[in-house]
N, C-alpha and C positions, 0 to 999 in steps of 0.2 A: 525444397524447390522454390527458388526464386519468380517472381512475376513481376512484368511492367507494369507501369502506373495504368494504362488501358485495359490490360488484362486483368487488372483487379476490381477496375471497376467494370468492367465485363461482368465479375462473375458477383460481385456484392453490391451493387448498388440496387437499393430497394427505393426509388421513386423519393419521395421527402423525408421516407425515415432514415437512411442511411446515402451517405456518400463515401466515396474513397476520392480525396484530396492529396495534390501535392503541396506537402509541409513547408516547415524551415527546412534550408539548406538542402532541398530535392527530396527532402524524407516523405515515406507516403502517410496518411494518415487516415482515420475512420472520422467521420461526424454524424455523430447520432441525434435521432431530435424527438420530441415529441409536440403538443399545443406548449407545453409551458417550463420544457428544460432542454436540455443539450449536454451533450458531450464529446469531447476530444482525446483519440486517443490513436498515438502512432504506433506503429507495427513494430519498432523499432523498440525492443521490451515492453511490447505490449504496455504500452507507458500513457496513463491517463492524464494529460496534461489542460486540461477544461472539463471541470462542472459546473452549468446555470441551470438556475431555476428561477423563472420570471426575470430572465435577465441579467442575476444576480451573480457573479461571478464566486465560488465557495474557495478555490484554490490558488496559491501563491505558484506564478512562473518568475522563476529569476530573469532580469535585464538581459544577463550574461550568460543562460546557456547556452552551449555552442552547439547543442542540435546534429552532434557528429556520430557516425552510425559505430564507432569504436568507444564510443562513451556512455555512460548514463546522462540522462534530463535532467537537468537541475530545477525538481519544483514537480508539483501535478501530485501524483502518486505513483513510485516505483516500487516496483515489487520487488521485495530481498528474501531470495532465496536460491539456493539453498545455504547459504552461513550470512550471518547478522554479524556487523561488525569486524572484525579482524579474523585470522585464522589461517586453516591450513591451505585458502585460496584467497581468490582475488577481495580485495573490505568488499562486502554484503552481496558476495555472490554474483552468480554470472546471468542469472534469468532478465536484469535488468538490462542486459548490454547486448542480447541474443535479439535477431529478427525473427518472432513469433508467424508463425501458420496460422491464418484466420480459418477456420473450422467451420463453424456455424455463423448465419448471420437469422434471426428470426424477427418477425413484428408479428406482436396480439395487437391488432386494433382497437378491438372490445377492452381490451386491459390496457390500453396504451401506453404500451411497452415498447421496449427497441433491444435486443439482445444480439451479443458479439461474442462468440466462444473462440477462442485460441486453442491452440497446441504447442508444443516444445514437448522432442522427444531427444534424447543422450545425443549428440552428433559429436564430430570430429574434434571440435572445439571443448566441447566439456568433456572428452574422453582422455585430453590430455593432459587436465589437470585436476580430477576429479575422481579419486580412487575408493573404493567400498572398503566399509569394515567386515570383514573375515576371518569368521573364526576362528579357523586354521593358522590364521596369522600372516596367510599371503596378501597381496592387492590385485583388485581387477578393478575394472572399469565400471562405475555405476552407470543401469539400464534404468529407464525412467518412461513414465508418459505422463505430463501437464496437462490440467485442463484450468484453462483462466476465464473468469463468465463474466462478461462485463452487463450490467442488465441493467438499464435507462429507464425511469417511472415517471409520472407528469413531475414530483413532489422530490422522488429518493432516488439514489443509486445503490443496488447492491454489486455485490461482489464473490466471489466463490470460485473458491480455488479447490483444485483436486490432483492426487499425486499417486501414482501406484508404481510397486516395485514391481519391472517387467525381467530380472534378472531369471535367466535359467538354472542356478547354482544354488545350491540349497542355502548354501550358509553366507551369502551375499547380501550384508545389513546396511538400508538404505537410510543413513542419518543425516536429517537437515532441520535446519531454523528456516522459519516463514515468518515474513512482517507486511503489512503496507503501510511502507514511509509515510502518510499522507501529509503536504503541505495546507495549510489552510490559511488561506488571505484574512489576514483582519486589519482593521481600523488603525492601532498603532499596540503595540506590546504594551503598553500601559494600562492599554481598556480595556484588556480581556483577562479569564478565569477560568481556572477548571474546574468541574466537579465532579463528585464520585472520587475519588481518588480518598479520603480522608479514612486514616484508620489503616492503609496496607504499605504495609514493608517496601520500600526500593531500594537497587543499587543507587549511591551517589557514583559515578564515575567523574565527578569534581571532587570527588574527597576518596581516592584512594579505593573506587569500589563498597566505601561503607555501607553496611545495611541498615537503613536508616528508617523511623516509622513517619507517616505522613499526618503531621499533627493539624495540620487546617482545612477548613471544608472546602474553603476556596483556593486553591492553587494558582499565584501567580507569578513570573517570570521579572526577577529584578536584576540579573544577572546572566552570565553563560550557566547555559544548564540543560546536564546529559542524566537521564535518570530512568532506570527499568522498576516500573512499579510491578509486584509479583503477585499472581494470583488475584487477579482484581476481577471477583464477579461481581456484578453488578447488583446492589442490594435491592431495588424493583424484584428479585430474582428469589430472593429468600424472604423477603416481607416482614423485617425486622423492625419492629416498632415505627417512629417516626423517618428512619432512615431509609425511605422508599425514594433513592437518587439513583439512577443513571445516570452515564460518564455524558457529560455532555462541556461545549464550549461555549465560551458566553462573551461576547462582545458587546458590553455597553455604549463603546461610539459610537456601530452600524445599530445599535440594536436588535442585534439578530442573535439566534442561536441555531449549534448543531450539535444534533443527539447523535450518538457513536450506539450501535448494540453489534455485536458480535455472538460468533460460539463461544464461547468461554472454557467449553471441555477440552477445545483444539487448539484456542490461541487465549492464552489465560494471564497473558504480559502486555503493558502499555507501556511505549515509550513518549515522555515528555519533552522534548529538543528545540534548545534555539541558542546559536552560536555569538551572541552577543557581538559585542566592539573587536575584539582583538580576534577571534576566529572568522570573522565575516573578513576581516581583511587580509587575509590567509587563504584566502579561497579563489582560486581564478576562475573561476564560473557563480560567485556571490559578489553580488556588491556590496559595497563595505555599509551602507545603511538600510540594507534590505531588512536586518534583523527587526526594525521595526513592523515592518506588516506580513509576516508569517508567526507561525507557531506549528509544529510538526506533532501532533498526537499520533501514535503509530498503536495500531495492533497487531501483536504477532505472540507466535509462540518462539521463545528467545532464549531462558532461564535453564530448560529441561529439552534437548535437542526432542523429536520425534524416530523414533525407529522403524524401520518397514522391516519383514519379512517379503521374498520374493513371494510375489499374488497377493499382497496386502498393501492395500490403500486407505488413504489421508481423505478426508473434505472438510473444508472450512468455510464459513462465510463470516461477509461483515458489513453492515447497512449504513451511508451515512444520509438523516433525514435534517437537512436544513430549516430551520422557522425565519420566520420575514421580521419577526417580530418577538424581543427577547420578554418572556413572563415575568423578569427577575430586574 
């Protein structure tokens, strides 16, 4: 069910913590706030297109996106699901291109918190091109219910997602990839690094798919580079010697950092992305030197699809905690 921009804020505007704003190009949007962060996030794929903290801007929006409610956002964080990548539907799925049902809207005061829950259920549009695995060997229509939790903190933003198969049919296996694209604004692709990463297997998808091991602590970006690192827990997690790193990004221009923590049971894949010279100008919604201040760290689970059983459900989260100030 559809709603105006007065009926939404009708029914979700909570005083200074929450607004319902009209967007780019008539889109509606949410704005969350608390004393010392904020967030932007349109209805329109549930699509988080602003996080600050103290001001500070953590996410890359491109110049050029065209903000059209048949398209994905270019920049913010889009959610891909249900397929990552290419496949037997639309590149990275339809949940990003879908006008989400805002559900909940909550505020803890005490916790100064701002909470935004979504839904996306099967409808007309993913019914027609989006068929279940059956084991029979027939197709029907995959049934579905999303829960997207967007959750605002003075400091962090989490995130949490949730998916249950609502199919009546015994043998109706609900398989999808889950990721969040995230864009993340930095200084210039030169002053930044990753860590965590050192030591696990990824796909090169610049080299043919190769499985390649990641030989340096620091990861950084000299080139176009598409890369699924595999099974990356976080060694905080296991407390192996002096190797107590989470995945984090590191920006020595701004001098800032941001720590990534995720489930790792549920989404146990990172994606590394950034389209350099000759793909940035390939893009009609990228401008051709934006590659310089993004870098995309994505988690998701990608490698190993996930399977439902009808009445069995998915949840995942994944936290990202900005610092003002890089220790390194």
């Amino acid at each position: 069910m559809s709603h105006t921009l007065e009926q939404l804020q009708s029914l979700w505007n909570k005083g200074k913590y929450i607004q319902v704003l009209k967007g780019n190009n008539d889109l509606s949007k949410l704005v969350l706030k608390t004393s010392t962060s904020s967030c932007e996030i349109y209805i329109h794929g549930a699509h988080i297109t602003s996080f600050k903290t103290n001001s500070i801007e953590h996410l890359f929006m491109s110049e050029k996106s065209g903000f059209q409610d048949t398209k994905a956002i270019r920049g913010g964080v889009p959610l891909i699901w249900p397929q990552f990548g290419n496949g037997k539907i639309q590149t990275h799925g339809f949940a990003r291109n879908c006008d989400w049902e805002i559900h909940k809207a909550l505020v803890d005061e005490k916790a100064q918190s701002v909470q935004i829950e979504f839904l996306l259920r099967n409808n007309e549009y993913s019914d027609k091109i989006w068929n279940c695995n059956i084991t029979s060997g027939k197709e029907t229509v995959n049934s579905f219910h999303t829960i997207y939790r967007v959750t605002l903190h003075p400091d962090f933003l989490d995130l949490e997602f949730d998916v249950k198969n609502t199919s009546a049919t015994s043998d109706n296996i609900l398989e999808f990839q889950i990721a969040f694209h995230t864009y993340y604004q930095i200084s210039n692709i030169d002053n930044v690094y990753v860590l965590g990463l050192e030591g696990r297997d990824y796909i090169d998808k610049m080299n043919n798919h190769k499985i390649t091991k990641e030989l340096n602590q620091k990861v950084q970006i000299s080139n176009e580079t598409d890369r699924v690192y595999l099974n990356v827990v976080p060694t905080q997690s296991t407390g192996v010697g002096k190797n107590y790193q989470p995945l984090q990004l590191i920006d020595n221009g701004s001098k800032t950092s941001i720590t990534l923590t995720y489930d790792y049971q549920s989404m146990p894949d990172v994606v590394v992305w950034n389209p350099w010279i000759e793909k940035s100008k390939k893009m009609d919604d990228f401008a051709d030197n934006e590659y310089h201040n993004m870098i995309c760290i994505e988690i998701g689970t990608i490698n190993t699809p996930v399977k439902l059983s009808p009445n069995q459900s998915f949840q995942t989260k994944h936290s990202i905690l900005p610092s003002n100030k890089s220790s390194l």
